[in-house]
SELUMTI-294854 format. One record per residue: residue in three letters; y, z, x of N, C-alpha, C, O in turn. Coordinates in steps of 0.1 Angstrom, whole numbers, plus 5000, padded with zeros to 4 digits. Atoms other than C-alpha are relative to their C-alpha. Layout:
<recs>
ALAYZXYZXYZXYZX ...
</recs>
This chain:
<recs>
UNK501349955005523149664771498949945008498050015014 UNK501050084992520949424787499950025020498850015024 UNK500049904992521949574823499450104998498350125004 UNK500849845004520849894812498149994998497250055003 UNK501850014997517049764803499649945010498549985014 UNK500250104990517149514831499550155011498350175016 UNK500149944990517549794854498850134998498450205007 UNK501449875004514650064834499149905003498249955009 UNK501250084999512249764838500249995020499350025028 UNK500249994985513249724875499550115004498350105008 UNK500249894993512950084886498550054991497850154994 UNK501249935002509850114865498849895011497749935009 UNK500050114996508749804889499750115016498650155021 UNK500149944989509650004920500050145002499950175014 UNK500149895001509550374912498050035001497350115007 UNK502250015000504950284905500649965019500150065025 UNK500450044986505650144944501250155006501550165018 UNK499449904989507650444955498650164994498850274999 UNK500849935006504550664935498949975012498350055019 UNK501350014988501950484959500750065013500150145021 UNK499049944985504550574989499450165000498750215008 UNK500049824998504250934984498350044997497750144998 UNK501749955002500350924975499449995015498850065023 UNK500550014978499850765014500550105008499950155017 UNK499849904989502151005029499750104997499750185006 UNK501049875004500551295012498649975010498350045019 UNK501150044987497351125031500350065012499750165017 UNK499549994988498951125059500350125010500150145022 UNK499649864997500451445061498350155000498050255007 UNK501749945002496551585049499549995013499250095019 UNK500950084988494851385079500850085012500250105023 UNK499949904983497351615105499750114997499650175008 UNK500949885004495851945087498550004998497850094997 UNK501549955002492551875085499049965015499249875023 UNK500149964989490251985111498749875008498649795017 UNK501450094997486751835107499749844998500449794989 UNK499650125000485951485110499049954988498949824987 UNK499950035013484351465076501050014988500649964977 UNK498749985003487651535061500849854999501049764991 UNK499450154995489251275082499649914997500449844991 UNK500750135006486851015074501049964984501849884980 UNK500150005018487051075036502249944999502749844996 UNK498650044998491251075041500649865003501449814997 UNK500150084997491050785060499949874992500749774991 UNK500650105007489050585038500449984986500249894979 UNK499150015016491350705005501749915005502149824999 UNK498650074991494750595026499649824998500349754991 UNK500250134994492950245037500249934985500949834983 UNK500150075015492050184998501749994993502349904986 UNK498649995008495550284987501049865006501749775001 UNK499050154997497250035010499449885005499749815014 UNK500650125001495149785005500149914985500349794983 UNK499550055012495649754970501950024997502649964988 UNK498350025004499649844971500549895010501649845008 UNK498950114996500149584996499549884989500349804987 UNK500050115002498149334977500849964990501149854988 UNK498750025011500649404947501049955007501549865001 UNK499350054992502949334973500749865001501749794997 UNK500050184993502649014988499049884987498849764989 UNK500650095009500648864958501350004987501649894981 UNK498949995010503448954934501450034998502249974991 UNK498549955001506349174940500549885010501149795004 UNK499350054992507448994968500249864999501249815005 UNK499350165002507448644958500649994987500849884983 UNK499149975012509248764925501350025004502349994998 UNK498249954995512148904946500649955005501749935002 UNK500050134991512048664973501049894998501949885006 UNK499150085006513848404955501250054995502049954995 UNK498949955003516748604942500850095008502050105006 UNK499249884992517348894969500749935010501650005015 UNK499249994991518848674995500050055012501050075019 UNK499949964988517748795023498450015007497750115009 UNK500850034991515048615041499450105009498350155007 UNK500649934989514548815073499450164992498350194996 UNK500849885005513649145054499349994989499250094983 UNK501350065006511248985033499349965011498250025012 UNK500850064987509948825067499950145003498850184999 UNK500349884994510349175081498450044991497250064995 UNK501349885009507949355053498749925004497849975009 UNK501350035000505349075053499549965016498449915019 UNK500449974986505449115093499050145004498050155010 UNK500849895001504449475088499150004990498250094991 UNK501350015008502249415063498649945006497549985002 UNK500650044990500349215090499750085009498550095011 UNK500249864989500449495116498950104992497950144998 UNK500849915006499049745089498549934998497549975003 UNK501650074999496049485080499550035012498750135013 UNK500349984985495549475117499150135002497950145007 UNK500449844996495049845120498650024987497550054990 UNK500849965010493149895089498849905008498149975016 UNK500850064997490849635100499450065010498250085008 UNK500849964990489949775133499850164994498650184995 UNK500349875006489950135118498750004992497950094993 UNK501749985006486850045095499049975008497849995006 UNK501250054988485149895125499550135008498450145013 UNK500049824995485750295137499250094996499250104984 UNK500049855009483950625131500850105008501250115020 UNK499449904993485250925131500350105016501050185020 UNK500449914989483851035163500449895013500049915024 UNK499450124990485550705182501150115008501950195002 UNK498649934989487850845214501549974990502650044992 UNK498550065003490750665192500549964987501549904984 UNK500150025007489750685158501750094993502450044985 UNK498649905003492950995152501249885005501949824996 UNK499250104996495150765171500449884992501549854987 UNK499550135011494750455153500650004989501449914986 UNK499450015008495450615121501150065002502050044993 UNK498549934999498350805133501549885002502749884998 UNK499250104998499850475145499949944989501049914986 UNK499350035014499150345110500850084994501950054989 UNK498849925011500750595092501549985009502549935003 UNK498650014996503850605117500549814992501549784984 UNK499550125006503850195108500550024987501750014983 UNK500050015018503150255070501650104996502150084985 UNK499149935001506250515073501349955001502249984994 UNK498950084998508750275089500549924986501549924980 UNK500050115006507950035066500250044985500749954978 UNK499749915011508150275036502050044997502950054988 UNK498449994996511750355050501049914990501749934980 UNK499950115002512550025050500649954981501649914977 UNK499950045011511849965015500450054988500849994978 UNK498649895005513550255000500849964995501249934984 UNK498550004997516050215015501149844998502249844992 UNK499750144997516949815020499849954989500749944980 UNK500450065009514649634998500250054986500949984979 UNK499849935016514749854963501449954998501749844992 UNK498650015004518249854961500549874997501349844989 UNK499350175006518649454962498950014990499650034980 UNK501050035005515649434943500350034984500149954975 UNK499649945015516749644913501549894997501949854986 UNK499350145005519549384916499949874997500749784996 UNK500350175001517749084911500050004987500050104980 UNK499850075014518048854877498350005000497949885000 UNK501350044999514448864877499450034984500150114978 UNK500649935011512048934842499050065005497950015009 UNK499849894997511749264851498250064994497450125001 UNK500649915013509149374821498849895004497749955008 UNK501950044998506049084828499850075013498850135016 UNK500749954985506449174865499350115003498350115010 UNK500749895006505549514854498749994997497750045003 UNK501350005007503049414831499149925013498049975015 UNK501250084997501149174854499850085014498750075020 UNK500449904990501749454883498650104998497650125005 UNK501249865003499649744864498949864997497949895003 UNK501050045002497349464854499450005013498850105019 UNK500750044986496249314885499550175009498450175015 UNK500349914993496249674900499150084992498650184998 UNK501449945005493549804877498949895002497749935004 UNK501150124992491649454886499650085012498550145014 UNK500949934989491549584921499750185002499050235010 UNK501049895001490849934913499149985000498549955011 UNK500950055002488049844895499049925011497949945016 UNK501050084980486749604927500150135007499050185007 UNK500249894991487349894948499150094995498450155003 UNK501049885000485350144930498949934995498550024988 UNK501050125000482649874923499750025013498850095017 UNK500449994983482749834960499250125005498250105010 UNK500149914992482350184970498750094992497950174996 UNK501849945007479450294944499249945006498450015012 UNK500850074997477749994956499550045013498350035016 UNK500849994987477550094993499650165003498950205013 UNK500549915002477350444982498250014996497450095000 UNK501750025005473750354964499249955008498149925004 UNK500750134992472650154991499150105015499850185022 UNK500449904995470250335013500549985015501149885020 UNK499250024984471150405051498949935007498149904998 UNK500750054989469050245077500050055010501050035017 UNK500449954990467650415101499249925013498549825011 UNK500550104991466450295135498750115008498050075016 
</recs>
């Protein structure tokens, strides 16, 4: 019996992180249909927020929860290697507008990253993961919490520079 909940508290753990998976590559998939570069922006700038806050559940939580029990060092090193790469990109991406020679490019190369790395964790990571001895049920709870914290900061953030008038030169 305790197998049996262990394993609904895991997969509700990694099925919310396989839910953000499929909201980026819906992004992603959008951003090669759409034409105009107000579009793109707006896509861009929903993507960047999404994996900004699913990595920070990431590497602030899931991953040093699993860490200790999965046994396998290098793909823990791997993920928080691409998690580094994707910062990277995002970072220079908001430094971007849309009308940059290389603004399409950059995100295309994030999303191919964000894609690997989605693979990856499917495929590899979940599966040990849902095998860990871990307490399954706070990781959960303190997942959705923290991830309505940085909602909340995020759409705080984005009224704020929304109301803020433009400056003109």
């Amino acid at each position: 019996m305790f197998n049996k909940s262990k394993t609904a508290s895991a997969s509700s753990v990694t099925n919310m992180l396989r839910e953000d998976h499929k909201k980026v590559t819906d992004l992603f998939e959008e951003f090669e249909q759409a034409e105009d570069a107000k579009a793109k922006q707006r896509i861009v700038e929903t993507a960047v927020t999404e994996l900004e806050v699913h990595s920070k559940l990431e590497e602030e939580l899931i991953y040093p929860a699993i860490r200790a029990d999965i046994a396998d060092d290098e793909l823990m090193d791997e993920a928080f290697e691409e998690h580094h790469v994707v910062h990277g990109l995002i970072g220079e991406l908001k430094k971007m507008k849309p009308s940059d020679e290389r603004y399409d490019a950059k995100f295309t190369v994030l999303a191919e990253n964000v894609k690997h790395h989605i693979t990856e964790e499917e495929t590899e990571m979940f599966p040990k993961a849902e095998d860990c001895e871990i307490a399954w049920e706070e990781l959960y709870t303190q997942v959705m919490n923290r991830k309505e914290q940085l909602i909340a900061k995020t759409s705080a953030i984005s009224k704020t520079s929304a109301n803020r008038p433009s400056k003109k030169k």
